[in-house]
C-alpha positions in Angstrom: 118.3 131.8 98.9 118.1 128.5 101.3 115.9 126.2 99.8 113.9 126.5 103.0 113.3 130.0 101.9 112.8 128.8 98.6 110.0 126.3 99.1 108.2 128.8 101.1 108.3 131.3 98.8 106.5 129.0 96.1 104.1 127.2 98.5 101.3 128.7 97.2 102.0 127.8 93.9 103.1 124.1 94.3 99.9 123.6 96.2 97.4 125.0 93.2 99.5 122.9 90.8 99.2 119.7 93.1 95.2 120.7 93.5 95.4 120.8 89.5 96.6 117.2 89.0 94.9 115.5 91.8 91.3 117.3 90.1 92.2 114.6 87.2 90.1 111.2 88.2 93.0 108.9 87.1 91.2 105.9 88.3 92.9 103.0 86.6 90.4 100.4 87.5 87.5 102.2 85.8 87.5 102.1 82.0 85.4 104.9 82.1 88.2 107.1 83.5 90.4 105.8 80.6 91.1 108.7 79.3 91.4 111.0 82.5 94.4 108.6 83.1 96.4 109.4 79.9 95.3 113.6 80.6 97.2 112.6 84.0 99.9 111.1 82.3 100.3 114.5 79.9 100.1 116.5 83.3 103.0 115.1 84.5 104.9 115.0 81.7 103.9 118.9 81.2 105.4 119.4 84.7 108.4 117.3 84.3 109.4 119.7 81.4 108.3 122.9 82.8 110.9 121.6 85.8 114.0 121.2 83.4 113.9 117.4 83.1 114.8 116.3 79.4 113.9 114.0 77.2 110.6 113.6 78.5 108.0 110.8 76.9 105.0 109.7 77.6 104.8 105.8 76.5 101.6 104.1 75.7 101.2 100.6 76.7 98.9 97.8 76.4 97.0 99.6 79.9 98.1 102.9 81.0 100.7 105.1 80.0 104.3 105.1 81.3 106.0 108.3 82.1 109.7 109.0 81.4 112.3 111.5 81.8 115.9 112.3 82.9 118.5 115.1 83.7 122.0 113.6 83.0 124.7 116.1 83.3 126.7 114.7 86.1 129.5 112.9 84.7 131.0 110.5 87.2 128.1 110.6 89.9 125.4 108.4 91.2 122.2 108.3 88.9 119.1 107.9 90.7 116.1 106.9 89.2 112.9 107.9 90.9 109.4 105.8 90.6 105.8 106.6 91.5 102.4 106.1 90.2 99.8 108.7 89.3 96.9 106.1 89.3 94.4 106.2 92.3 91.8 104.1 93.6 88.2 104.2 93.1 86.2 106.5 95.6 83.2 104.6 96.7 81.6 105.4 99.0 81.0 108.6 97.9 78.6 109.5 100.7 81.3 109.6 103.6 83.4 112.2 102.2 83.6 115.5 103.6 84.6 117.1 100.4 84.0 116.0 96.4 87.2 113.3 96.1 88.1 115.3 92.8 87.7 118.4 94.5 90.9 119.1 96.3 90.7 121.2 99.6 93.3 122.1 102.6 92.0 121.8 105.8 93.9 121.6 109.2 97.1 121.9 106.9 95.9 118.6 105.7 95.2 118.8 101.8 92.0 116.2 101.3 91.7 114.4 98.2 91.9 110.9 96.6 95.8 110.6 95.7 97.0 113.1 97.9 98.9 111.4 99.9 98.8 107.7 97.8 101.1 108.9 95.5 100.5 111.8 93.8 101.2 114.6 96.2 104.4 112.0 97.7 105.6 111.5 94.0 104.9 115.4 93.0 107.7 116.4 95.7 110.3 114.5 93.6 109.2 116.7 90.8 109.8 120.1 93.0 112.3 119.3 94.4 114.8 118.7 91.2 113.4 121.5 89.7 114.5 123.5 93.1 118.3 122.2 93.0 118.4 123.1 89.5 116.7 127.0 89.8 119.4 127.3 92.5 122.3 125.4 91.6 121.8 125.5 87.9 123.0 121.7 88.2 121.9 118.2 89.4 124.3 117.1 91.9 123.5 113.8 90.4 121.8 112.3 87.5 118.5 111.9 87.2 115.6 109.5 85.8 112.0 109.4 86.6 109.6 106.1 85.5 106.7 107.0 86.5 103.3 104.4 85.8 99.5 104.8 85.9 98.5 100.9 87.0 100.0 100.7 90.3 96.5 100.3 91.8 95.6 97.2 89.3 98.8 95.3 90.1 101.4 96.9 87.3 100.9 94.7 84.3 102.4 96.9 81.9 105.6 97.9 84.3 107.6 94.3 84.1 107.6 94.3 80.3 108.7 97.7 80.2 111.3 97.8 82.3 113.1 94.6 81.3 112.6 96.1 77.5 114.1 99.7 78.7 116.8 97.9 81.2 119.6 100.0 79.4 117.8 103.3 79.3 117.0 103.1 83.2 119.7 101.6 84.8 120.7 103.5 87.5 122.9 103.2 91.4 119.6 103.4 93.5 116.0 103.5 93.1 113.9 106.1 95.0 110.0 105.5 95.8 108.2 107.8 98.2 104.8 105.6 98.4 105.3 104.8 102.2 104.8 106.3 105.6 106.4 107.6 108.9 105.5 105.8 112.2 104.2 108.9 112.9 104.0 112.2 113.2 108.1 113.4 112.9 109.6 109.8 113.6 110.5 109.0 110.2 110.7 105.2 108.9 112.8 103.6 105.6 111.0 100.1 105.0 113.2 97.4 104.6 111.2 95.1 103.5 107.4 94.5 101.6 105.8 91.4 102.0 104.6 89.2 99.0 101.4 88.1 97.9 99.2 85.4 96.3 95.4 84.8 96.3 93.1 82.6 95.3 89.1 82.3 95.5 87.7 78.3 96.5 83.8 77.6 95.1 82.5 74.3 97.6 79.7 72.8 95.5 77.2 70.1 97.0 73.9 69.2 94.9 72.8 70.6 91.8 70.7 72.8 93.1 69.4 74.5 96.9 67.5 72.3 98.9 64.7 72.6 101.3 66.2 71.9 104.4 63.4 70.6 106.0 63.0 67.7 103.5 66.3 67.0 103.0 68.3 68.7 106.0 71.0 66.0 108.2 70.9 64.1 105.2 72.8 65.6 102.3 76.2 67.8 102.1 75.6 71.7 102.8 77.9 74.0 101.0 78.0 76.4 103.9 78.8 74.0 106.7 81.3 72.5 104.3 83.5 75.7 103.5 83.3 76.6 107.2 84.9 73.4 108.3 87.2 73.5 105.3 88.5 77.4 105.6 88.9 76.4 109.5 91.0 73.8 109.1 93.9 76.4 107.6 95.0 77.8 111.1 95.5 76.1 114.1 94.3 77.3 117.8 97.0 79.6 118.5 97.0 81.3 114.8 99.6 79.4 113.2 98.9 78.1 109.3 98.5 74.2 109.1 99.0 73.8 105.6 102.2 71.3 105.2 104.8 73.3 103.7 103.5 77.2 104.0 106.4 78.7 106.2 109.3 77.0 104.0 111.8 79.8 103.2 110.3 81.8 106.7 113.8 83.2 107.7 113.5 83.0 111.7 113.8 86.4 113.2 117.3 87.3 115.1 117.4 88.9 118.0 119.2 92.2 116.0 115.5 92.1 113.9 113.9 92.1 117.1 115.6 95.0 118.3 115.1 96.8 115.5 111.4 96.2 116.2 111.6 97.0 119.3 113.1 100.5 118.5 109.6 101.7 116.9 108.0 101.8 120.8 105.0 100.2 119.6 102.5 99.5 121.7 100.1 96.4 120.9 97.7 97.6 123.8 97.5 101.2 122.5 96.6 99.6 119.2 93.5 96.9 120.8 92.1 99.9 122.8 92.1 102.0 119.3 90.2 99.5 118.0 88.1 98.7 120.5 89.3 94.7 120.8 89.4 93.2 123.7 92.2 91.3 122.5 94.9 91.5 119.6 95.2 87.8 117.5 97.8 86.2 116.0 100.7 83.9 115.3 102.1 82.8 119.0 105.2 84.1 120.3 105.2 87.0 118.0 104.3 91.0 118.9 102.2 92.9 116.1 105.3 94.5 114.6 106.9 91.6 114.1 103.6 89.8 112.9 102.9 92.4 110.1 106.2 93.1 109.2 108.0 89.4 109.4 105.9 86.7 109.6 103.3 85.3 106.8 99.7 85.2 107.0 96.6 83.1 105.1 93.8 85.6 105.0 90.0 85.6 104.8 89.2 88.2 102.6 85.3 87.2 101.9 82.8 84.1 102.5 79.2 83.7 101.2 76.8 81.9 99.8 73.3 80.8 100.5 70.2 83.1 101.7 71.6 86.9 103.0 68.0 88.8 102.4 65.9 89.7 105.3 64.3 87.4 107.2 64.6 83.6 107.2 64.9 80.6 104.1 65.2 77.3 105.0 67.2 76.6 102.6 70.3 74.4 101.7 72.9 76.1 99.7 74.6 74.1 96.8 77.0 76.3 97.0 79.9 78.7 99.3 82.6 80.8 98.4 85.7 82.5 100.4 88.2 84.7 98.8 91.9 83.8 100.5 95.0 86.5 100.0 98.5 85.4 102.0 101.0 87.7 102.6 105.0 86.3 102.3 108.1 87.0 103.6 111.7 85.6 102.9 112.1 83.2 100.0 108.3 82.3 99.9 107.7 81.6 96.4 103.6 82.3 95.6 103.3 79.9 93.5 104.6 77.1 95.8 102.5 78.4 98.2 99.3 78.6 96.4 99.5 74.5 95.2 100.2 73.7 98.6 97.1 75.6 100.0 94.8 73.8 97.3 96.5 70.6 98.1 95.2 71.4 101.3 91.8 72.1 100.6 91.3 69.2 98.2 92.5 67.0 101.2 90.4 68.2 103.6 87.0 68.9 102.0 84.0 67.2 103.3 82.7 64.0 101.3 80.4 64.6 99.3 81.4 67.8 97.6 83.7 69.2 95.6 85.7 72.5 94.6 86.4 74.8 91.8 89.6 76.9 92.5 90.7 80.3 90.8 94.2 81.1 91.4 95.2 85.3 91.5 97.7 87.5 91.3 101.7 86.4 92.9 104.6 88.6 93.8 107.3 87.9 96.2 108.5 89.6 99.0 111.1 92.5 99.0 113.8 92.8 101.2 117.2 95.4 101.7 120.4 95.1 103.9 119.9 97.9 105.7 123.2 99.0 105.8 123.7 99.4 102.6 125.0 102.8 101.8 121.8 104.5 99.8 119.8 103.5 102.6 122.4 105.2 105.5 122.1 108.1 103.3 118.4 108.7 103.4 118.3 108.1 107.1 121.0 110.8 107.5 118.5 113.1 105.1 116.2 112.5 107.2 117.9 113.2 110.4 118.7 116.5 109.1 115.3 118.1 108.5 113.2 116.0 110.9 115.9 116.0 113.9 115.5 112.4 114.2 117.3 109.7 111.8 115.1 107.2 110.4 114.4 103.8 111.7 114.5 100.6 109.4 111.4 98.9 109.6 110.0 96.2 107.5 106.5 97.2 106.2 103.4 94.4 106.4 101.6 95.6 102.7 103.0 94.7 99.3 104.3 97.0 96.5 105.0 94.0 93.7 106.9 96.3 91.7 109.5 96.9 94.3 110.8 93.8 94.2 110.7 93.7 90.5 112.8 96.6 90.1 115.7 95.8 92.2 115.7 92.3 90.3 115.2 93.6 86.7 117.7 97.0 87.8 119.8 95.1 89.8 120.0 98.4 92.1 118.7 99.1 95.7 115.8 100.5 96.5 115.5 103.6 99.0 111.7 103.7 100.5 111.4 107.4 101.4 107.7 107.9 102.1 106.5 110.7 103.6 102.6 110.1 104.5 101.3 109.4 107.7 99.2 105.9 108.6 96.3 107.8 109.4 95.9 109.4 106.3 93.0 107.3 104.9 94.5 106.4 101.3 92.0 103.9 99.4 89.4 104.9 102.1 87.1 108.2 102.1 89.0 111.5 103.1 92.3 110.5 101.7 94.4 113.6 102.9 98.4 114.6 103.1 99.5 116.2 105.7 101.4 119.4 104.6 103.8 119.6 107.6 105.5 116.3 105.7 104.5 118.3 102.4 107.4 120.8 103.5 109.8 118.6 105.1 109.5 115.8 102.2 110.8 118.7 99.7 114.1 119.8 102.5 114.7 116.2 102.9 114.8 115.1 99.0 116.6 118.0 98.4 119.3 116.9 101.3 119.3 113.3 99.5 120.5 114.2 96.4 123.0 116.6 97.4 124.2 113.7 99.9 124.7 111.3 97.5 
């Protein structure tokens, strides 16, 4: 039987078992949902057996548990070790979804539901599609390891320790993650590169308490017209960060980059009229490819303080505060950035008040040669079942763990996501659109027996 054949044959029933898992509110952020996270975890494991993997365990951690398993009976050929989460985000706000999030429904051969497409229904084809190759072949064409975590959506703290504590156990030639998307509907993408992160939240205080700012107003510090001028004095007119320092290790981009940018056929002006701007912003000189995908930013996240009920208080605030995430690229290291950012802001805050600054979470950037041979491989999977080989991009978010798996590994790592931008993961209606459902399972399927 083809495996085309196959996978249609058994739709029905991969479906119900995907609606079964993502029904379990594995909502790492929530302690409430502690223990619908470790039922998730036993799910998978469940699966992962009823597949043919061996030596499944389900490892408890300081967090959330850590899924493993692996089908090693391929003496002499590639191992591939496949990672994915089973943790989702919260689902506020409720109200403005269609269905019940934990209630999973297709629609418009979309299947809505929180996880569907961010990463449970992506990681689930990994699942189907070894225990395909082995219900057809009887064999692996290679060997096989799964890691799969439940903190991915509250930043992986129990991953690093794990890994660097099972290094042996999980080594592998390549590292597969499908938690990315297409460009689009059938033009298939293979990120090349994740941009890093650091953040940090920056508390201006003035007096010891609010003031009345008709008794006092022009003559004393105001915390809210002091973090204005402060957080404006981190970009220049044209966009560009003015921190001293923030772009060292900002690899320039060469023209074959550009080109490669260029190949996706975005369009910037499609983009502003989608989201009703009159204009797009950004760094000078750069398109909004290359700005999200290659080029750092210092971010705004949130800024408050003083009087927000209805109507007016004349009142002085004592106090502001903004909330600042940067995204890196190259050989940014986070924490070099973040002390020259509050170098920054300790040199240029107005006189008379002062700051309090909370630094938050760091990871560096990610980045693959993408000619290296795993990656050509996927592309050419791709190619086969989509009719169009995959472009290397280089993605604007930040997957932390990515980069700490190829160090810790020392292995490339193959970014074959099959959502769709559109699909509304960590917003209301989360969804996966089946027609990738399908073609995710062909195109694994084709990747293994590749390599």
């Amino acid at each position: 039987m083809s495996y085309a054949n196959y996978f249609k044959e058994h739709r029905e029933q991969h479906l119900n078992e995907l609606k079964e898992w993502l029904s379990i509110p594995s909502i790492s952020a929530l302690s409430a949902h502690k223990e619908d996270v470790v039922r998730a975890a036993e799910w998978l494991a469940n699966r992962m057996r009823q597949a043919g993997l061996e030596h499944v365990e389900v490892h408890q951690t300081d967090g959330h548990p850590i899924v493993t398993g692996d089908y090693l009976h391929a003496p002499g050929k590639p191992t591939i070790l496949i990672y994915g989460h089973y943790d989702v985000q919260p689902v506020d706000p409720l109200n403005l979804w269609t269905t019940p999030p934990f209630e999973p429904e297709v629609r418009d051969n979309k299947l809505f539901a929180r996880g569907a497409t961010d990463d449970k229904g992506q990681l689930y084809l990994h699942v189907l599609a070894v225990e395909a190759l082995l219900q057809q072949e009887k064999e692996l064409p290679v060997n096989i390891k799964f890691c799969v975590e439940g903190e991915e959506e509250v930043a992986s703290a129990s991953l690093p320790p794990f890994l660097e504590s099972h290094r042996d156990r999980l080594a592998c030639d390549a590292i597969v993650i499908s938690d990315t998307s297409l460009l689009e509907p059938g033009k298939p993408a293979i990120s090349t590169g994740l941009r890093g992160l650091c953040s940090l939240e920056v508390t201006v205080h003035t007096a010891n308490t609010d003031l009345h700012s008709g008794t006092y107003g022009g003559g004393v510090p105001n915390a809210l017209h002091a973090i204005v001028e402060l957080l404006a004095s981190l970009h220049d007119k044209e966009g560009r960060v003015t921190v001293d320092g923030f772009y060292d290790g900002v690899p320039e981009l060469s023209d074959m980059m550009r080109e490669e940018f260029k190949k996706q056929g975005f369009s910037d002006d499609k983009l502003r009229e989608e989201l009703r701007l009159s204009a797009l912003y950004g760094e000078k000189g750069y398109s909004f490819v290359e700005r999200v995908g290659a080029r750092p930013t210092l971010e705004l996240n949130g800024v408050y303080g003083g009087f927000q009920g209805e109507g007016t208080k004349t009142v002085i605030p004592k106090e502001a505060t903004a909330k600042i995430t940067c995204r890196l690229v190259g050989e940014q290291d986070p924490q070099a950035v973040l002390d020259r950012i509050i170098k920054h802001l300790k040199e240029h805050v107005q006189p008379g008040a002062k700051l309090t600054i909370t630094e938050g979470e760091k990871a560096r950037a990610f980045n693959m040669d993408p000619s290296n041979h795993m990656l050509q491989v996927a592309a050419d999977a791709y190619e086969a079942v989509y009719g169009t080989r995959a472009l290397f991009t280089k993605d604007g978010g930040s997957i932390p763990i990515v980069e700490t798996f190829s160090r810790v590994l020392e292995s490339p790592v193959v970014m074959m996501g099959f959502g769709l931008p559109n699909e509304n993961l960590h917003a209301p209606n989360e969804h996966f659109n089946l027609e990738n459902f399908d073609k995710g399972l062909l195109t694994l399927v084709e990747f293994l027996k590749r390599v």
